[in-house]
Backbone as a ProteinNet text record, in pm:
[ID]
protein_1_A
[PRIMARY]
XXXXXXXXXXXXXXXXXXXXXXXXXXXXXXXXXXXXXXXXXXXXXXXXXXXXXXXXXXXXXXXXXXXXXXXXXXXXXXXXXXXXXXXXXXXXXXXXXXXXXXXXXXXXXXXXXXXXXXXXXXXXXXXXXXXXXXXXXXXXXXXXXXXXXXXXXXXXXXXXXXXXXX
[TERTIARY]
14274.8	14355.3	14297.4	14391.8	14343.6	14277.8	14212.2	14157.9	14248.2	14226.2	14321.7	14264.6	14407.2	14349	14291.6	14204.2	14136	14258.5	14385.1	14479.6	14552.5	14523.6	14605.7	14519.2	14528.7	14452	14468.7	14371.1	14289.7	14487.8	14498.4	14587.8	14493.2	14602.5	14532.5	14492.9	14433.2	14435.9	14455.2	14499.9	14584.1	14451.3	14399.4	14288.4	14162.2	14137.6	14094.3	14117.1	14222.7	14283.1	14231.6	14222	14145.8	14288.4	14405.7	14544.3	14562.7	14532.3	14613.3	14723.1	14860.1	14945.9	14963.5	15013.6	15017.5	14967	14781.5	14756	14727.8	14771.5	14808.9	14913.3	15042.9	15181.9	15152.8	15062.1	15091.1	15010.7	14943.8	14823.8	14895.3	14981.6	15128.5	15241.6	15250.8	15384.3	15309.2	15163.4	15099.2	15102.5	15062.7	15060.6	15203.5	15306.6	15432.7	15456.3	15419.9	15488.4	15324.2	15235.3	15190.1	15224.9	15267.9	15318.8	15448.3	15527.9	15692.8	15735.2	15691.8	15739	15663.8	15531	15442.9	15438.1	15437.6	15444.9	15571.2	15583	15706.6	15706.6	15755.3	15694.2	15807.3	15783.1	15908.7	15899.7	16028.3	16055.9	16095.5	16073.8	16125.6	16161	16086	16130.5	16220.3	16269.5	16380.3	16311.2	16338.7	16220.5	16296.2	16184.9	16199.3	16211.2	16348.6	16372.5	16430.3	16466.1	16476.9	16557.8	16632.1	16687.5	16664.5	16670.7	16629.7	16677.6	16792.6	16837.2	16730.9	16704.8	16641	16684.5	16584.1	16612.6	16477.3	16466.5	16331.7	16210.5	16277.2	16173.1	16128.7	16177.2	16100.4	16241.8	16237.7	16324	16356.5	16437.5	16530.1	16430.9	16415.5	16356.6	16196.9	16124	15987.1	16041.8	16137.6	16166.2	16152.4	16271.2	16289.4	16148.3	16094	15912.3	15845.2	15868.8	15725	15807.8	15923.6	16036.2	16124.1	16187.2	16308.7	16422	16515.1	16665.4	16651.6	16644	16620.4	16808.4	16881.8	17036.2	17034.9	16951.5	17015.6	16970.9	16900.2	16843.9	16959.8	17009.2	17089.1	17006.5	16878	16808.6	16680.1	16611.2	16472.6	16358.2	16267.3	16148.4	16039.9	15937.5	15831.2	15751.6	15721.1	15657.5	15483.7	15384	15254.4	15223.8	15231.8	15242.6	15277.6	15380.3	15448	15370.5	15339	15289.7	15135.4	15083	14926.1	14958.6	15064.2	15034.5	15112.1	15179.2	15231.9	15174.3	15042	14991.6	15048.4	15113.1	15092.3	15300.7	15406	15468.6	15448.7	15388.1	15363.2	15322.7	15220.2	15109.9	15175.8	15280.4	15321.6	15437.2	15500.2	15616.9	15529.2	15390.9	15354.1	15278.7	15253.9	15201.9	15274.9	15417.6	15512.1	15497.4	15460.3	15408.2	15319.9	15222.9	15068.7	15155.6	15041.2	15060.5	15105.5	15002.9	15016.4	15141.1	15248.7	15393.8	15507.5	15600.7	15688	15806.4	15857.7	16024	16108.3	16209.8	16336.5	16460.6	16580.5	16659.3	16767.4	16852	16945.4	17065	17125.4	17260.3	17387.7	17371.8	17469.9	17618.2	17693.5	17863	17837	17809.1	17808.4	17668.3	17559.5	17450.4	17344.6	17253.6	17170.6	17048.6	16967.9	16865.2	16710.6	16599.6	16512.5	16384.7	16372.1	16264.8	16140.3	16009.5	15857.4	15841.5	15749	15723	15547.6	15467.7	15344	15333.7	15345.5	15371.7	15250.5	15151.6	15015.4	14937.3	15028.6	14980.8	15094.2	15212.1	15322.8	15405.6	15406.2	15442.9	15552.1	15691.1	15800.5	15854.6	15877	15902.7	16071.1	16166.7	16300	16344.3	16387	16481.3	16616	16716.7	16821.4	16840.1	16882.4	16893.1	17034.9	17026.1	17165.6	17118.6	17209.8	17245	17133.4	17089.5	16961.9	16876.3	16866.1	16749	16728.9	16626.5	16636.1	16589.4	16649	16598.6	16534.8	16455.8	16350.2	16429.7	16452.7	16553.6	16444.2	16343.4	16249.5	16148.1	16047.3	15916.6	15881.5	15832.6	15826.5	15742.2	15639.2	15580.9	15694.1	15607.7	15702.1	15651.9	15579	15501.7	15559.4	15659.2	15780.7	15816.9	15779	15827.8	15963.9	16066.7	16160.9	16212	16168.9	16162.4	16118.6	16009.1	15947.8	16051.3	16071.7	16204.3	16252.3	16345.3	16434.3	16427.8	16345.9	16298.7	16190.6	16162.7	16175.6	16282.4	16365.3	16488.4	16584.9	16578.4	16664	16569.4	16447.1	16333.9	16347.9	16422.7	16418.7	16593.1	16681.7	16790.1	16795.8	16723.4	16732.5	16700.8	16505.1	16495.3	16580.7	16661.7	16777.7	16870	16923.6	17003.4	16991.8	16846.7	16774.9	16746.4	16699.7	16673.2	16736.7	16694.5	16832.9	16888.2	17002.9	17067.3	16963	16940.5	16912.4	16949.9
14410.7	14505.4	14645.3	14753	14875.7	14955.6	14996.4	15085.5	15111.9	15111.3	15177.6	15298.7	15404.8	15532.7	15507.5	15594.3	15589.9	15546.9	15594.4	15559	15463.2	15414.5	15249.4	15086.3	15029.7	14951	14840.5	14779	14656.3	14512	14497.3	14396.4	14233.2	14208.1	14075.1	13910.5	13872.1	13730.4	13581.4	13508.8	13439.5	13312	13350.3	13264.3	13305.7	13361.9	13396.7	13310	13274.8	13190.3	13047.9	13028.6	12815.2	12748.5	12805.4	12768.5	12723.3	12819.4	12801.4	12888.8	12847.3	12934.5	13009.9	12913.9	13007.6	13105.6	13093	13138.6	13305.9	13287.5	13404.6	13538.3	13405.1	13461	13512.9	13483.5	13578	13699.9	13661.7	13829.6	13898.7	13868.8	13949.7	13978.2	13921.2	14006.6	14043.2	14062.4	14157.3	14289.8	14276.8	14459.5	14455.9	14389.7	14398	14526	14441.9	14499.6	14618.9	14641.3	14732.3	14879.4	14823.9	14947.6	15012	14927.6	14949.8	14903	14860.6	14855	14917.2	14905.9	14980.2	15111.8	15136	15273.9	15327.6	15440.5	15489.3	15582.9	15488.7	15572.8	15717.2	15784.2	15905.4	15923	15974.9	15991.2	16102.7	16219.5	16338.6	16389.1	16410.7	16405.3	16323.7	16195	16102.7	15978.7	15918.8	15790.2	15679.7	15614.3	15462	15358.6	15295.3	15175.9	15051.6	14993.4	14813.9	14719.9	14596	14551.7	14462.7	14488.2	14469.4	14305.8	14237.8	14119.1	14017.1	13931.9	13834.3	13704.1	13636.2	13531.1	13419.8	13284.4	13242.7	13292	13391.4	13431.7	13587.6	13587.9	13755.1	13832.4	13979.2	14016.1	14014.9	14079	14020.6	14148	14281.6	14370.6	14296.2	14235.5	14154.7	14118.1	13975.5	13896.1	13958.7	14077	14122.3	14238.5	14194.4	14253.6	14128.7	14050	13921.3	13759.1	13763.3	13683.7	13739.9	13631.2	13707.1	13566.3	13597.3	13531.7	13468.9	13280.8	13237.8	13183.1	13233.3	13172.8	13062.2	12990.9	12851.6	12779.8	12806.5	12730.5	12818.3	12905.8	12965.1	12997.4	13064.4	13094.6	13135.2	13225.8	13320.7	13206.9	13237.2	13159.7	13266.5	13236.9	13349.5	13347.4	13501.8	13532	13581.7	13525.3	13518.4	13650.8	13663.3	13842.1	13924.8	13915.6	14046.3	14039.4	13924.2	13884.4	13939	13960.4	13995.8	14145.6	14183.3	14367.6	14413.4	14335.7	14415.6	14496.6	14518.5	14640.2	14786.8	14763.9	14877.7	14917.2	14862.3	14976.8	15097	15055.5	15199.4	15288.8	15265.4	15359.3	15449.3	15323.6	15407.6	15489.9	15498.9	15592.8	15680.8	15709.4	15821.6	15919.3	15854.4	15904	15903.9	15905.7	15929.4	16058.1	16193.3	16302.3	16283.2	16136.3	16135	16111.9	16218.6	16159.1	16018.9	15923.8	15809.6	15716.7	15775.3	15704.1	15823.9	15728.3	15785.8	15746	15872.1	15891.4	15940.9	15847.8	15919.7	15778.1	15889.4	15818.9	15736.9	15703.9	15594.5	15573.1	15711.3	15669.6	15535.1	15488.2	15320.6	15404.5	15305.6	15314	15367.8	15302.5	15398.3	15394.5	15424.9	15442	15475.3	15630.5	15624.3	15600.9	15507.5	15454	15568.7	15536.1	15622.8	15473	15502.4	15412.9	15438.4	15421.3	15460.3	15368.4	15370.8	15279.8	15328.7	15252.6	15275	15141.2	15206.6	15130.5	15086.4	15164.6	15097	14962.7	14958.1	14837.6	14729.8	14774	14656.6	14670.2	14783.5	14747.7	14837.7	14794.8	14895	14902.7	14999.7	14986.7	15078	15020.4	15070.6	15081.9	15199.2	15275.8	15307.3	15343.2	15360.2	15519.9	15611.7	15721.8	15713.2	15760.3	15779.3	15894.7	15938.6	16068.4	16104.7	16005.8	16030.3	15937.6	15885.1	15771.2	15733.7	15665	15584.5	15476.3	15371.7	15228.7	15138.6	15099.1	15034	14923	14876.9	14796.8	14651	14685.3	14620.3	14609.7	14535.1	14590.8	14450.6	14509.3	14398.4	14432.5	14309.4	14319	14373.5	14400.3	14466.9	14398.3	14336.2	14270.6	14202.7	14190.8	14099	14250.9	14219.8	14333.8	14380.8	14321.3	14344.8	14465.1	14428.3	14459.9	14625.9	14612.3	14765.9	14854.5	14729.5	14833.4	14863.3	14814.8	14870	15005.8	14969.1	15096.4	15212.2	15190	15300.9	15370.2	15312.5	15386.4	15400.6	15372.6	15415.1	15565.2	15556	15668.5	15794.7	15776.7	15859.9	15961.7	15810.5	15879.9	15963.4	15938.3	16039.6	16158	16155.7	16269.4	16396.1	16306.9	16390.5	16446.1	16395.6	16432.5	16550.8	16547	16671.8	16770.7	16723.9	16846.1	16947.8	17076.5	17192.8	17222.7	17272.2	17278.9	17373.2	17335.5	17490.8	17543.4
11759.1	11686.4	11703.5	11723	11751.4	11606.2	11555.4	11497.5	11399	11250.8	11161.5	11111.9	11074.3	11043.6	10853.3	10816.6	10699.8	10598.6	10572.2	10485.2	10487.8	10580.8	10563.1	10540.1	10498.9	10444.9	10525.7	10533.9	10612.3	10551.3	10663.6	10651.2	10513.9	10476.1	10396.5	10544	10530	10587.1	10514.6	10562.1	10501.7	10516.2	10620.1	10640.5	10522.6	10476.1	10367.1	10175.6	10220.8	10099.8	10134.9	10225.2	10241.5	10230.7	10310.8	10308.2	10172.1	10078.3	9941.8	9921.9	9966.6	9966.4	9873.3	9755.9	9595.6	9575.9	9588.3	9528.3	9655	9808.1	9888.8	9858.4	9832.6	9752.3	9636.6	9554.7	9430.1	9461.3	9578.3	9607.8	9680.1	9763.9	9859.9	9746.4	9673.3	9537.7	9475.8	9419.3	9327.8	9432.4	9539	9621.4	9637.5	9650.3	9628.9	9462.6	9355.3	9245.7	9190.7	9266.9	9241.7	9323	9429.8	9542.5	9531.6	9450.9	9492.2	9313.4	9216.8	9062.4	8985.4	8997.7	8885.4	8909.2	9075.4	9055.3	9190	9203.5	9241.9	9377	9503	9642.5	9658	9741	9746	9846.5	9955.9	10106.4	10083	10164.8	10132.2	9992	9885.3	9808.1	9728.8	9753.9	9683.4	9660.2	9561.9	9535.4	9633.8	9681.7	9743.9	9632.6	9686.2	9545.2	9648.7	9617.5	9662.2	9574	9657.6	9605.1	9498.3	9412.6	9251.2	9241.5	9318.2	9303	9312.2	9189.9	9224.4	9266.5	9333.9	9388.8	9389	9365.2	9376.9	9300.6	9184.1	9111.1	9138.8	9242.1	9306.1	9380.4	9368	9431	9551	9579.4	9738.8	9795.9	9775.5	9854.8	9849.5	9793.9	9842.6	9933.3	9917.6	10005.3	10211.3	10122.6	10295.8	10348.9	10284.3	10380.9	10418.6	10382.4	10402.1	10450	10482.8	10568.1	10628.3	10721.1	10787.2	10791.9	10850	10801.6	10966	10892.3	11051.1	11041.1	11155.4	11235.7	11223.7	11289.5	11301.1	11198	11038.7	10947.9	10814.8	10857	10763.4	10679.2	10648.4	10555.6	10524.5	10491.4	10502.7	10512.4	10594.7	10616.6	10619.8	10535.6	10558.5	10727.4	10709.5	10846.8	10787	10804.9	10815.3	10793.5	10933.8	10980.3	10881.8	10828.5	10757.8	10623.8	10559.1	10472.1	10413.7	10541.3	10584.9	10569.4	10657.9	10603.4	10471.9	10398.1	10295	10217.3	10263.3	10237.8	10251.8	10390.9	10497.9	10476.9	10384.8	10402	10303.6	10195.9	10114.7	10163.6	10254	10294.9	10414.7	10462.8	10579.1	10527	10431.2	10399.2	10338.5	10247.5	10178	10342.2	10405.2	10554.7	10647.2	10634.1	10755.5	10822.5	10810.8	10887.1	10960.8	10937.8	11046.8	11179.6	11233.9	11410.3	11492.2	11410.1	11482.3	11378.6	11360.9	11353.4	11385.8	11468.7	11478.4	11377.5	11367.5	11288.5	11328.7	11287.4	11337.2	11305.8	11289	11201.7	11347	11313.2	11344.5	11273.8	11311.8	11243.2	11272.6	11167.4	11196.9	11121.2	11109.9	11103.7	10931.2	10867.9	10685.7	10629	10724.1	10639.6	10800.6	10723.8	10851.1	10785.7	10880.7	10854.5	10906.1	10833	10904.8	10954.2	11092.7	11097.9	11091.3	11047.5	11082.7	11151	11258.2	11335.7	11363.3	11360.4	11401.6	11547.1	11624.8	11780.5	11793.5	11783.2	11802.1	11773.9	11652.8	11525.3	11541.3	11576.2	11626.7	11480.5	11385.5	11292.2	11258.3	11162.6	11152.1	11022.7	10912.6	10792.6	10795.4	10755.1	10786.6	10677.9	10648	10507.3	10546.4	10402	10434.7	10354.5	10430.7	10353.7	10264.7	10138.9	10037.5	9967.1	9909.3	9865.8	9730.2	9622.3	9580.2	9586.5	9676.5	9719.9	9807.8	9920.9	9972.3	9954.2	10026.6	10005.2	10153	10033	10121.5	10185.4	10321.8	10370.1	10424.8	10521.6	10557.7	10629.9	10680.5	10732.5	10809	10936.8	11019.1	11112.5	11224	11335.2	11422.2	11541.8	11609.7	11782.2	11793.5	11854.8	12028.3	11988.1	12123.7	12192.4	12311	12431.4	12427.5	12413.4	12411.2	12258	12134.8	12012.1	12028.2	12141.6	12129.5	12255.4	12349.1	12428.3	12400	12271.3	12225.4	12130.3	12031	11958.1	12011.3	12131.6	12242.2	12294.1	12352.8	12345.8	12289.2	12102.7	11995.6	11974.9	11980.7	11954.7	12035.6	12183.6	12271.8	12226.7	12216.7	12202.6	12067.6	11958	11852.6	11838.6	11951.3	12003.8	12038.4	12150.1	12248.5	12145.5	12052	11971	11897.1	11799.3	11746.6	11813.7	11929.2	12019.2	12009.7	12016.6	12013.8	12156.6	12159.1	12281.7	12346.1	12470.8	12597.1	12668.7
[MASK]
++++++++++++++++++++++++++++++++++++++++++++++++++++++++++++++++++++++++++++++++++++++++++++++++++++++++++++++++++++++++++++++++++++++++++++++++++++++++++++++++++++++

C-alpha cells in the first residue's frame, strides 16, 4: 500500500478482530455514526447527509459504504475492503482540496454527482449535489483496471468541459 497522507487514517483490519464479525461490524458502524450522525461533514459549504432509511437495523447510507448490490443474488453483500476504510470517506470529503484526490463532477440526467477519487489508494467516495445539501451516495475500492479506465476518462472529460474556451 502506498503511503497515507497525515489526515487520513490507517484503514481498520478485519484480521485484527480473530474473524469476529460482530464484534468488526459494530467497530465499522461506530466510525459510521461517529463520522456522519454525531457529528456533521460539509462539502462546499452544504452539510453531507445520507439516506436516513433503515434497514437491518442500520441505515441504508452505512449500508451503501461497506456493501454493494450483487445482480445475480438480487441483494447487498458486504465488501471487506470498503468495510476496512470506512474510515476514509469523512476524511476524504473534509480534504477534497488536497493534491492527492481528484474532483470533479459528473453530470447524470437529474442529479450531478461530484466524485473524490484518491487513485493512488484505489479508493472513491461519490456525492450527489442538491440545492441545500449534498448526499453522501457511496464509497468504494477502485482497484479493477477497468473501474479506473473508466473514471479516468469521466475525469478527463470534465476537465475538458471546465476548461475555459481558447
Amino acid at each position: 500500500m502506498n503511503r497515507l497522507p497525515e489526515w487520513l487514517p490507517e484503514p481498520l483490519r478485519y484480521s485484527d478482530y480473530n474473524g469476529q464479525w460482530e464484534r468488526f461490524l459494530a467497530k465499522v458502524y461506530a466510525i459510521f455514526v461517529r463520522d456522519f450522525k454525531d457529528s456533521r461533514a460539509f462539502y462546499e459549504h452544504k452539510p453531507v447527509v445520507y439516506d436516513t432509511r433503515v434497514s437491518d437495523g442500520k441505515e441504508e447510507g452505512f449500508w451503501h459504504l461497506v456493501s454493494y448490490q450483487d445482480r445475480d443474488r438480487g441483494e447487498r453483500l458486504f465488501d471487506f475492503r470498503r468495510c476496512e476504510r470506512i474510515p476514509w470517506p469523512r476524511s476524504m470529503i473534509d480534504h477534497a482540496q488536497d493534491p492527492n484526490l481528484s474532483v470533479w463532477e459528473d453530470i447524470k440526467r437529474t442529479e450531478t454527482r461530484i466524485l473524490i477519487w484518491f487513485e493512488a489508494m484505489d479508493y472513491l467516495v461519490v456525492l450527489a449535489r442538491k440545492p441545500r445539501a449534498v448526499i453522501l451516495i457511496t464509497a468504494y475500492c477502485t482497484d479493477r483496471n477497468h473501474t479506473r479506465i473508466k473514471l479516468r476518462k469521466e475525469r478527463q472529460l470534465a476537465r475538458k468541459r471546465q476548461a475555459p474556451p481558447t
